[in-house]
C-alpha positions in Angstrom: 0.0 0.0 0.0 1.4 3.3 -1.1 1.6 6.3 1.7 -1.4 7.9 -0.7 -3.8 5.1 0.0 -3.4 4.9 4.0 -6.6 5.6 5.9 -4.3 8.5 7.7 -2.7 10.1 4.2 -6.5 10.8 3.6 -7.5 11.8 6.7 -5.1 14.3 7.0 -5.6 15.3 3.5 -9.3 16.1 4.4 -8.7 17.7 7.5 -6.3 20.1 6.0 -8.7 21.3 3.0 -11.6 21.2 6.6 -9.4 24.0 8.4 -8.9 26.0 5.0 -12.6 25.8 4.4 -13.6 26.6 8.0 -10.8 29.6 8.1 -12.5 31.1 4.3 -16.2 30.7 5.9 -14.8 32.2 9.3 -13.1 35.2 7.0 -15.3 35.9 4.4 -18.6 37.6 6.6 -15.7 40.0 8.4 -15.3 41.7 4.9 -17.8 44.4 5.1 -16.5 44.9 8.6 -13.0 45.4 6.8 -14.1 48.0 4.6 -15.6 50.0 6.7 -12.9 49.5 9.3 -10.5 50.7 6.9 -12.7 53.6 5.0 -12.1 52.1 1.6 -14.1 52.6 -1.4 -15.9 49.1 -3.6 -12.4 49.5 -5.9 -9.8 49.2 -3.3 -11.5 46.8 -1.6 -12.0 44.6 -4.5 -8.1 45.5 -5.6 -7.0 44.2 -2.3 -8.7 41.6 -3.0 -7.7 40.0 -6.1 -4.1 40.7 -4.5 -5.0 38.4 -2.2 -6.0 35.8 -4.7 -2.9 36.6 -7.1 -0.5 36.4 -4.1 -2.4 32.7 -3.2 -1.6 31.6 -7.0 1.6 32.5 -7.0 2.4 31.2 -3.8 1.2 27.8 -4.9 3.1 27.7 -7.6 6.0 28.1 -5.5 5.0 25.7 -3.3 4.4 23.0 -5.8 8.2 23.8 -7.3 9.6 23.3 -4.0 7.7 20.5 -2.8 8.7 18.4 -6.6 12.4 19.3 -5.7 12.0 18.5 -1.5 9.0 16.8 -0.9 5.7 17.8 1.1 7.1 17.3 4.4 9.8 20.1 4.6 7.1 22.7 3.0 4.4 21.6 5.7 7.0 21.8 8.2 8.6 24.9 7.1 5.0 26.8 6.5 3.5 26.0 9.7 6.6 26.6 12.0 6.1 30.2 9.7 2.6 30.4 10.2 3.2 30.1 13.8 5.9 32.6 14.0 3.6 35.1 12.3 0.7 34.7 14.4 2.8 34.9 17.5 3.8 38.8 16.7 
């Protein structure tokens, strides 16, 4: 059995795409809050945005470059331990 068909590969593969769902729903009713938080216009706020989509894009296409040359492992590591480091500051 390959590490792609163990019960836990797929598991963890569907809790990761939960918490990634579960963060967009969590985000996504906060935008009007944003905009009026931050006393933007409808065009900034949809030019902020896309840049948020276009910076998601590129960053997986990064991601998949470095995980064909190091493997998943290292990226998951090396993302969370960042994703940690930013949320503590």
């Amino acid at each position: 059995m390959s590490s792609a068909d163990r019960p836990a590969t797929r598991l963890a593969t569907r809790l990761a795409f939960l918490v990634a769902g579960f963060g967009i729903a969590c985000w996504a009713p906060l935008v009007p809050f944003a905009k009026t938080r931050l006393g933007v216009d409808d065009g900034v706020l949809g030019l902020l945005l896309l840049s948020l989509g276009i910076g998601s894009v590129l960053a997986m296409l990064l991601t998949g470059i470095l995980s064909a040359r190091y493997g998943s492992k290292p990226i998951i590591i090396a993302a969370g331990s960042a994703s940690l480091w930013c949320c503590r500051c």
